[in-house]
C-alpha positions as CSV (number, residue, x, y, z in Angstrom):
1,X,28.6,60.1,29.8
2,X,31.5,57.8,29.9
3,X,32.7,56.6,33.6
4,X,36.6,56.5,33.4
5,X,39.1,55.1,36.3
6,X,42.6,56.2,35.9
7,X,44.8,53.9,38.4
8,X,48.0,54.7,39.0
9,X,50.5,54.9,42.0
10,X,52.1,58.4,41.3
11,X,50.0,61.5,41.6
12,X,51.7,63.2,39.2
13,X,50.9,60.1,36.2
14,X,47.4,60.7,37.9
15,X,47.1,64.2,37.7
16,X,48.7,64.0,33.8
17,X,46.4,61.5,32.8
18,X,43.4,63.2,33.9
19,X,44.5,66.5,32.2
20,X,44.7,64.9,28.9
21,X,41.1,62.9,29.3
22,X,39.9,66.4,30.0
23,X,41.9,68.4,27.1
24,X,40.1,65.0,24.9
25,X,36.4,65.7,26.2
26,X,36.6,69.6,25.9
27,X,38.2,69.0,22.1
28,X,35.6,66.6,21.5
29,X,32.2,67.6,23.4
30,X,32.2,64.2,25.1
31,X,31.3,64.3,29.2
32,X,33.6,62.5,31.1
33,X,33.5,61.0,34.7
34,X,37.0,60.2,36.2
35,X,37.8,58.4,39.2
36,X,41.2,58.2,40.1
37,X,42.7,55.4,42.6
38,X,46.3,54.9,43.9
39,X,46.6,50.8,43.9
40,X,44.2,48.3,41.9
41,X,42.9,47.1,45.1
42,X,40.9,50.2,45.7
43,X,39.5,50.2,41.8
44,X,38.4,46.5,42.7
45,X,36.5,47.2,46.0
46,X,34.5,50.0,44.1
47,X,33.5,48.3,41.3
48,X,32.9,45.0,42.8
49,X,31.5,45.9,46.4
50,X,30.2,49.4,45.8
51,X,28.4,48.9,42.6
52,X,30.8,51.8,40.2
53,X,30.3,50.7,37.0
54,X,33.7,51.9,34.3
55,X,33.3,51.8,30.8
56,X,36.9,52.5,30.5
57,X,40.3,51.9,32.6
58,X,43.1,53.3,32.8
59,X,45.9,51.4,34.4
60,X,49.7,51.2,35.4
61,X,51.8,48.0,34.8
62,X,53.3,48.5,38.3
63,X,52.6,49.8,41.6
64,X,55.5,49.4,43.2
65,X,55.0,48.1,47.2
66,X,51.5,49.3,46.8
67,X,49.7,46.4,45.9
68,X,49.4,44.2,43.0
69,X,50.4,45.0,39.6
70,X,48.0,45.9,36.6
71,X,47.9,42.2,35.0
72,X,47.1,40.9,38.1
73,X,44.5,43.4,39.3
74,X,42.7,43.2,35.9
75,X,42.8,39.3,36.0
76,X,40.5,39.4,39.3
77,X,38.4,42.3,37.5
78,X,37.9,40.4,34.1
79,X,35.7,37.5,37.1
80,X,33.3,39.8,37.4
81,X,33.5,42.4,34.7
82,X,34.1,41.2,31.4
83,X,33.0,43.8,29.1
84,X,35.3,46.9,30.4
85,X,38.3,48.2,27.5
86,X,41.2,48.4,29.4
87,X,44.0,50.6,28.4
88,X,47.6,49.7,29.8
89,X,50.2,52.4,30.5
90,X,53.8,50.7,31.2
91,X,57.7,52.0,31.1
92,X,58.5,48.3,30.5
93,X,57.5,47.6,26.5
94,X,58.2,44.2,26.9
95,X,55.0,43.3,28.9
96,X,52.7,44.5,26.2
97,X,52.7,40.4,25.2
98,X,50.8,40.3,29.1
99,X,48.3,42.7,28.6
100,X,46.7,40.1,25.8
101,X,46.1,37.5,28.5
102,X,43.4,39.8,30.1
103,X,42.0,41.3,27.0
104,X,43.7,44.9,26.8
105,X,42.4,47.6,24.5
106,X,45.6,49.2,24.3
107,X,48.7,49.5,25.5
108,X,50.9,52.8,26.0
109,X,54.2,53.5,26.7
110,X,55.5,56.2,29.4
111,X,55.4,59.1,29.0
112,X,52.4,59.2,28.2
113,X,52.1,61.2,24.6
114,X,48.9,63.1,24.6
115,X,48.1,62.0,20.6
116,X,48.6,58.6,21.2
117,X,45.9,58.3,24.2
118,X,43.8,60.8,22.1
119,X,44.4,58.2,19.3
120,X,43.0,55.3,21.3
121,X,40.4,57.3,22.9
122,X,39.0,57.5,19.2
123,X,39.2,54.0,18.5
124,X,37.2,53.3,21.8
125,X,34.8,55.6,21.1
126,X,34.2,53.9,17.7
127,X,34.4,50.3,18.9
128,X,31.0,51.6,21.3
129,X,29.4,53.0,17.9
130,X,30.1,50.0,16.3
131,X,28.7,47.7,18.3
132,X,24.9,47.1,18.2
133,X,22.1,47.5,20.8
134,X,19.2,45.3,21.6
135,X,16.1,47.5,22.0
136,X,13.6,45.6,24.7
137,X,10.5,47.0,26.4
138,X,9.8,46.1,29.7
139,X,6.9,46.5,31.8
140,X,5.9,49.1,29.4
141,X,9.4,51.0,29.6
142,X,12.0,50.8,26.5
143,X,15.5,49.4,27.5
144,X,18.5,49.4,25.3
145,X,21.3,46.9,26.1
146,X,24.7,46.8,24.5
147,X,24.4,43.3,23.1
148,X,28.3,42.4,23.7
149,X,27.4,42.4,27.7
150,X,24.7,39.6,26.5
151,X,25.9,36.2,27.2
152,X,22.5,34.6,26.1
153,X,18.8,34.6,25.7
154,X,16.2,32.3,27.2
155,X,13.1,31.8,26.2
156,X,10.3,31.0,28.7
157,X,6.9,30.7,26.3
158,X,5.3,33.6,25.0
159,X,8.2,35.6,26.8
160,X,12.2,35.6,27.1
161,X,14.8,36.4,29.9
162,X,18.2,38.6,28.7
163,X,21.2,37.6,31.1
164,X,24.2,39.4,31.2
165,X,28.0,38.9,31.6
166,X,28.4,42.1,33.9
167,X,26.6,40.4,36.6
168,X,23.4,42.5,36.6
169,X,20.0,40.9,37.6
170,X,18.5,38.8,34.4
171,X,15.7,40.5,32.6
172,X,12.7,39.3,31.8
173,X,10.6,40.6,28.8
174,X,7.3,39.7,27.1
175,X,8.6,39.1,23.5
176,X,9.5,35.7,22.2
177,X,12.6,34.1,21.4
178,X,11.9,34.0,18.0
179,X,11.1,37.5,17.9
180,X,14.1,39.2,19.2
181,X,16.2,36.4,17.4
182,X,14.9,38.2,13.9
183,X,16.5,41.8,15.6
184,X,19.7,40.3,17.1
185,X,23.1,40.6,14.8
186,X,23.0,37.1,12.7
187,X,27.0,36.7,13.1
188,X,27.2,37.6,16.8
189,X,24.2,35.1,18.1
190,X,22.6,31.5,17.4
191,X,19.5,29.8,18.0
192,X,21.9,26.6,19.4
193,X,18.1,24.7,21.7
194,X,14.7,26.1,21.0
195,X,15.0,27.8,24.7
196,X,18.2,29.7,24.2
197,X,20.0,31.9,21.8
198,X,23.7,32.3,22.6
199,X,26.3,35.1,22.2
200,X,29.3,33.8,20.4
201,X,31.4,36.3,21.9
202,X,31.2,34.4,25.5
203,X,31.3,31.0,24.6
204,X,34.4,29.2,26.3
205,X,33.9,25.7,24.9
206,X,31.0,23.3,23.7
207,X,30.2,19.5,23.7
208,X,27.9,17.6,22.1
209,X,25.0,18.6,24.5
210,X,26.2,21.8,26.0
211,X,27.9,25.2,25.1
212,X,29.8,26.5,28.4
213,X,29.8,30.3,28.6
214,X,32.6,32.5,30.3
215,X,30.0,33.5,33.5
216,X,30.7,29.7,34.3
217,X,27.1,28.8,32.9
218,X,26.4,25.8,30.4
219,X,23.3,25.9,27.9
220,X,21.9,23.3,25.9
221,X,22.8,22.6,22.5
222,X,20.3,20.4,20.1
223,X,21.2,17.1,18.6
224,X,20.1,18.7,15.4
225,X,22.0,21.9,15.7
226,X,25.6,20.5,16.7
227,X,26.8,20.5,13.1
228,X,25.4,24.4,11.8
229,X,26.5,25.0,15.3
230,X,29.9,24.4,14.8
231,X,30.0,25.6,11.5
232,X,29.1,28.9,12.8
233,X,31.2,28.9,15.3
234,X,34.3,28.1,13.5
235,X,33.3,31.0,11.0
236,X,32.8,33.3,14.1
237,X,36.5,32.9,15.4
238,X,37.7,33.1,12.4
239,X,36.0,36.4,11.3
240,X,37.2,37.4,14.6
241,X,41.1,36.8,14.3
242,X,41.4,38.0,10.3
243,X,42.0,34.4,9.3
């Protein structure tokens, strides 16, 4: 099941945009959950204070005197929950160029045309197919973890602790490091200290002695590794902008 929030100051856009999410999940077979909420405030308090988790988000540009607008709202999301696609609905074109500085999925243009959501309802859909989960058992139990919510892996002796960038308790496991290194995507991750294996997608910077993360956390790089390190690195970005 997918957990949508559709946020939006008029009803009507409200009431629009949930009819075509449900036209998409009927056409489709997929299960949807939509909550809908009339400033950004409200979509903040629930997914902050009241634990509502969204895989998707659906958001207006402006809210006219009802609080701040989209950019702004998904700026003090994006603190806390990084990993959310965020799909931007304007009648101003010219702040598409905005929506890049907090990660958008997409951006749409009122009035909203039913193919074009549809269109990037696909592409969402195969970005989460696309994108490779860590299976872990736990206390006898078997856990599967998107591995782009994975900021890094520690290892702690015969066992390893997974933390997260979604701000979810830290889990601990009883394989090695080495062990789910061999089953982690060798582009996405690196072995930078012996104790931790880093996901490229949330590093923010790095030094000569520690790789800063986006969840405000620095790990240790080895002496040995700095070079590969930053070879990798480099390549990662790279891969990762077309260049």
């Amino acid at each position: 099941m997918l957990r949508i929030a559709v946020c939006d100051d008029s009803s009507y856009m409200r009431e629009l945009t949930k009819n075509q999410l449900v036209n998409y999940s009927v056409q489709n077979d997929i299960e949807l959950k939509i909550d809908e909420y009339e400033a950004g405030e409200l979509l903040i308090v629930d997914e902050q204070e009241n634990g509502i988790e969204h895989n998707l988000i659906i958001i207006d540009y402006e809210f006219e005197e009802k609080g701040k607008n989209g950019i702004e709202i998904i700026s003090a999301l994006r603190t806390f929950n990084k990993t959310a696609k965020v799909i931007f609905l304007s009648s101003y074109p010219q702040v598409v160029f905005q929506s890049f500085e907090v990660e958008a999925f997409r951006f749409l243009v009122k009035p909203l045309d039913e193919q074009k959501l549809f269109k990037a309802l696909d592409d969402y859909l195969n970005s989460i197919e696309s994108n490779p989960v860590l299976s872990i058992r736990v206390d006898g139990e078997q856990f599967f973890y998107r591995e782009d919510i994975i900021t890094y892996i520690e290892g702690c002796g015969k066992r390893s602790i997974l933390h997260f960038a979604d701000n979810r308790e830290p889990v601990m496991n009883n394989e090695t490091l080495s062990a789910i290194e061999e089953r982690v995507s060798d582009n996405a991750f690196f072995r930078c200290h012996k104790s931790f294996l880093v996901n490229m997608e949330h590093i923010e910077s790095y030094t000569h002695t520690d790789v800063m993360l986006d969840s405000n956390e620095a790990i240790l790089i080895s002496r040995g590794k700095y070079k590969e390190f930053g070879i990798a690195y480099a390549g990662y970005i790279s891969n990762k902008r077309g260049i």
